[in-house]
N, C-alpha and C positions, 0 to 999 in steps of 0.2 A: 316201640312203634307198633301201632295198631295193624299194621296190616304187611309187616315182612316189605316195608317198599325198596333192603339193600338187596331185595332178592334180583341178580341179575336179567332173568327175565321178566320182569316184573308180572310174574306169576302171586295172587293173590292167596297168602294161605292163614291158617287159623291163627290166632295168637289175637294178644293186645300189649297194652303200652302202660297201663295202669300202674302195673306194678304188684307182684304175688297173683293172690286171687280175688277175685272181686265178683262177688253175686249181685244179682239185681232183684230187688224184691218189691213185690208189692202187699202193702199194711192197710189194713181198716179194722174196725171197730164194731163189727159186725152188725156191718151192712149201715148202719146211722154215721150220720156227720161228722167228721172225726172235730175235739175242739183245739185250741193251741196245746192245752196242758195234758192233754192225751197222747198227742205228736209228740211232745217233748219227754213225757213218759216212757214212750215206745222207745225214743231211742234212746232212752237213760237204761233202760233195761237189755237194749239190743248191747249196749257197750259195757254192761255190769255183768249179765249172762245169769242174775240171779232169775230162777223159775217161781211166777208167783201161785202157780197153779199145786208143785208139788216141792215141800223143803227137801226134797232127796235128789231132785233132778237139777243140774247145772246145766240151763243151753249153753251151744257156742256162742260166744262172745266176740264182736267183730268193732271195727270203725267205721262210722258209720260215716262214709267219704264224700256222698253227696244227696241231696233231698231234694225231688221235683217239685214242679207248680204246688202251691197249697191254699186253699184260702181257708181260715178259721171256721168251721160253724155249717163247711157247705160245703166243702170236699169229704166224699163218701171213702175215698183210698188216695193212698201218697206212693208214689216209688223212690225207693232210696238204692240206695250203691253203696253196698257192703263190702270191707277187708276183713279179709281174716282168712285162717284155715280150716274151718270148720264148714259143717253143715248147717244152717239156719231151722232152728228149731217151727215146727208147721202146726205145735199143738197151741190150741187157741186160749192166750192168758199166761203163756209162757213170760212174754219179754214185759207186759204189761196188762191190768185186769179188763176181758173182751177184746182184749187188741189179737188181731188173726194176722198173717203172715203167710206168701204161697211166694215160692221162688219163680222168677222168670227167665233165667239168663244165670249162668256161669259162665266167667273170661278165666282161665286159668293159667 
C-alpha cells in the first residue's frame, strides 16, 4: 500500500506498494528524438546490464515495470519505473549507444 492507510491514524508516511525497490528514471538520447528502436534498445540494455561504453563495467540490471507516454521520432525523453536493487547506472551509453539516464525518484 502506497501510503501506510492501515496506519490507525491515518497519519500518511513514506513507503510504497510496488513492491522491493523501484526507481523512476528519465531516458533520452541526448537531447534528439528518441526513435522506437532506441527505446527498445534502452530497455534491452536496462534489463541485460551489459555496459556498451566499457567491456569491464556491468551496470545494475533492473525490470523495467513501466514506460510513460512516447511517441516515436518526437519524444525528446521517456520515463520509465525500474525494479531492481541496484543503482541505475548515469554514465551516458551505459545501457545503450548515446542513450543518457538521470534518476528521479527512489520508492524503496
Amino acid at each position: 500500500m502506497a501510503y501506510g492507510t492501515t496506519n490507525v491514524n491515518k497519519k500518511v508516511t513514506t513507503g510504497q506498494g510496488l513492491g522491493g525497490k523501484t526507481t523512476i528514471v528519465s531516458v533520452g538520447v541526448g537531447g534528439g528524438a528518441i526513435s522506437q528502436a532506441q527505446l527498445d534498445g534502452i530497455c534491452e540494455g536496462i534489463s541485460a546490464g551489459a555496459s556498451l561504453v566499457t567491456a569491464a563495467a556491468q551496470p545494475a540490471v533492473f525490470t523495467v515495470a513501466a514506460v510513460g507516454p512516447f511517441t516515436a521520432a518526437s519524444s525528446t525523453a521517456v520515463i520509465l519505473a525500474l525494479q531492481g536493487t541496484g543503482t541505475p547506472s548515469t554514465t551516458t551509453g551505459d545501457y545503450f549507444a548515446a542513450a543518457t539516464l538521470s534518476s528521479t525518484v527512489v520508492f524503496a
